[in-house]
TORKOL-4160 file (C-alpha; in steps of 0.2 Angstrom, whole numbers, padded with zeros to 4 digits, m for minus):
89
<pt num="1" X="0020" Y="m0003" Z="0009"/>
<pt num="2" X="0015" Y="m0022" Z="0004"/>
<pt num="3" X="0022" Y="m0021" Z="m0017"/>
<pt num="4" X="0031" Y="m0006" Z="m0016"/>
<pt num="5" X="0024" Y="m0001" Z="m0033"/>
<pt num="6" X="0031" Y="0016" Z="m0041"/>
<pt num="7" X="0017" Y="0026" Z="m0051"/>
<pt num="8" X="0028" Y="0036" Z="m0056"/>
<pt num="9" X="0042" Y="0022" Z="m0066"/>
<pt num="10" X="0026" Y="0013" Z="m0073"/>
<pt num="11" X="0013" Y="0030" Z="m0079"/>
<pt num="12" X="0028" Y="0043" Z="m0079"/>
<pt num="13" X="0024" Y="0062" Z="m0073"/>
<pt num="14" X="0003" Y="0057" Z="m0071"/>
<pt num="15" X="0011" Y="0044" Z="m0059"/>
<pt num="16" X="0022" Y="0055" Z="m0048"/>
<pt num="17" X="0017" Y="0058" Z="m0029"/>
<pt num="18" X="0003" Y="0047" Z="m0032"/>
<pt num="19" X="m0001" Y="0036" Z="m0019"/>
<pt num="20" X="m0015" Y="0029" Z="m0005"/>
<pt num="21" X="m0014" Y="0029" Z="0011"/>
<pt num="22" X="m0020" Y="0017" Z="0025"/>
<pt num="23" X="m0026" Y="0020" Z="0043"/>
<pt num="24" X="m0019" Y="0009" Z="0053"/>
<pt num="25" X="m0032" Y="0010" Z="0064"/>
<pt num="26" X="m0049" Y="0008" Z="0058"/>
<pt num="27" X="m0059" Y="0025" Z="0057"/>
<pt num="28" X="m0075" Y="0018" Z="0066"/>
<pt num="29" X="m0065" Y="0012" Z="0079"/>
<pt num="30" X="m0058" Y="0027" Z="0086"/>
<pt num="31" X="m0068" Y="0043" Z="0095"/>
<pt num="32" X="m0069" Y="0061" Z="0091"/>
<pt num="33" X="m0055" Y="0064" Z="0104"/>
<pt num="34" X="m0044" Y="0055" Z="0094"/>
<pt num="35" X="m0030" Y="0063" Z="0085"/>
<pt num="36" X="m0021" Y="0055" Z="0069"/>
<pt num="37" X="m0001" Y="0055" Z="0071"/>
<pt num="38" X="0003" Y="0054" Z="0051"/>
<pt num="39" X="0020" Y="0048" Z="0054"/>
<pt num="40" X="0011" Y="0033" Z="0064"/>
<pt num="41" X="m0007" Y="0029" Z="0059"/>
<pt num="42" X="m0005" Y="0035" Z="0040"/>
<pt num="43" X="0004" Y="0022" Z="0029"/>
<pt num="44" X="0007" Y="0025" Z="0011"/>
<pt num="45" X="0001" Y="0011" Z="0000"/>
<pt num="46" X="m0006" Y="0007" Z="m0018"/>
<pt num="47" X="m0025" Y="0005" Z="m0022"/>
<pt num="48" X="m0023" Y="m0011" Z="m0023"/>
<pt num="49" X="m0015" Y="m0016" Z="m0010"/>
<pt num="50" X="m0026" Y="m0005" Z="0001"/>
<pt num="51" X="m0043" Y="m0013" Z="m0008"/>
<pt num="52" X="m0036" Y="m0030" Z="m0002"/>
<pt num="53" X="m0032" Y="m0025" Z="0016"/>
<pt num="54" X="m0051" Y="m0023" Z="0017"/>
<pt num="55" X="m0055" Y="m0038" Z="0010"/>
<pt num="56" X="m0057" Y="m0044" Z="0030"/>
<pt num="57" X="m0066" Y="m0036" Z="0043"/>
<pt num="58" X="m0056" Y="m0030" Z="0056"/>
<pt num="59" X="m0044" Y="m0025" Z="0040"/>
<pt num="60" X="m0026" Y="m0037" Z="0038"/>
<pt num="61" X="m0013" Y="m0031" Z="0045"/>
<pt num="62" X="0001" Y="m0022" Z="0031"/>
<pt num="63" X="0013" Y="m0036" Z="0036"/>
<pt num="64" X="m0001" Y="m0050" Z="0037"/>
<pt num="65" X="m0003" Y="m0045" Z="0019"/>
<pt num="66" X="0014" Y="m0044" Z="0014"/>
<pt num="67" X="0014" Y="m0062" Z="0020"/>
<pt num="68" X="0000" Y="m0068" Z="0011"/>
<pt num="69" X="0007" Y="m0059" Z="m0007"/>
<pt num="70" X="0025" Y="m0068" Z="m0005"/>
<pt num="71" X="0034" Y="m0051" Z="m0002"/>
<pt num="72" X="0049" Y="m0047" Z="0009"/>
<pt num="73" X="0052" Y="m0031" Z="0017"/>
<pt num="74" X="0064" Y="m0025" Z="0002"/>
<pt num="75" X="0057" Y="m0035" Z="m0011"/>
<pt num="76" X="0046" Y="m0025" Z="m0024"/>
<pt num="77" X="0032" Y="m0030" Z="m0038"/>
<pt num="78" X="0046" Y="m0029" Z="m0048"/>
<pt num="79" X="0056" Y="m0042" Z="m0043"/>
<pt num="80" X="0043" Y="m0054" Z="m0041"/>
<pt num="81" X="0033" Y="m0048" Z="m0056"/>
<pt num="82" X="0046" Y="m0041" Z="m0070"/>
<pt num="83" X="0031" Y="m0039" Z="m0082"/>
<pt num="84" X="0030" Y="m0024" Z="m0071"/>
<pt num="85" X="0043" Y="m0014" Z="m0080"/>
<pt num="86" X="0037" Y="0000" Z="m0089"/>
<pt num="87" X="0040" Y="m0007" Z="m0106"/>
<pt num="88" X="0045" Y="0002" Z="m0121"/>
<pt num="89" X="0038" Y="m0001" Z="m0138"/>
């Protein structure tokens, strides 16, 4: 994941298990013969983070845009964003 954003801390039950997921290699690159490994080609990551892997053609890498954000590995939206939160009126 690039933010490490939690559907379910900031939307509550509608959030829960919710997440995209990125192919780490690109779809119309690969033949019919070729089979997905979900541990390795799948990686879970939020919309838009995913919309802006695409932003570029061939797609940034997860860790190119990671880079480009300002995000460690650990570090999460939010850290660097505490408006994040789910506040509570």
């Amino acid at each position: 994941m690039v933010c490490n954003f939690n559907f379910k801390r900031f939307f509550g039950e509608i959030g829960k298990e919710f997440i995209h997921v990125h192919y780490e290699i690109e779809i119309s690159t690969i033949g019919e013969d070729y089979e997905i490994n979900p541990i390795t080609d799948l990686k879970p990551i939020c919309p838009n983070c995913h919309a802006m892997l695409h932003k570029r053609k061939p797609a940034y890498l997860i860790d190119e845009l990671r880079e480009i954000a300002g995000f460690s590995v650990r570090e999460s939206i939010y850290i660097k964003f505490p408006c994040f939160k789910k506040l509570t009126i």
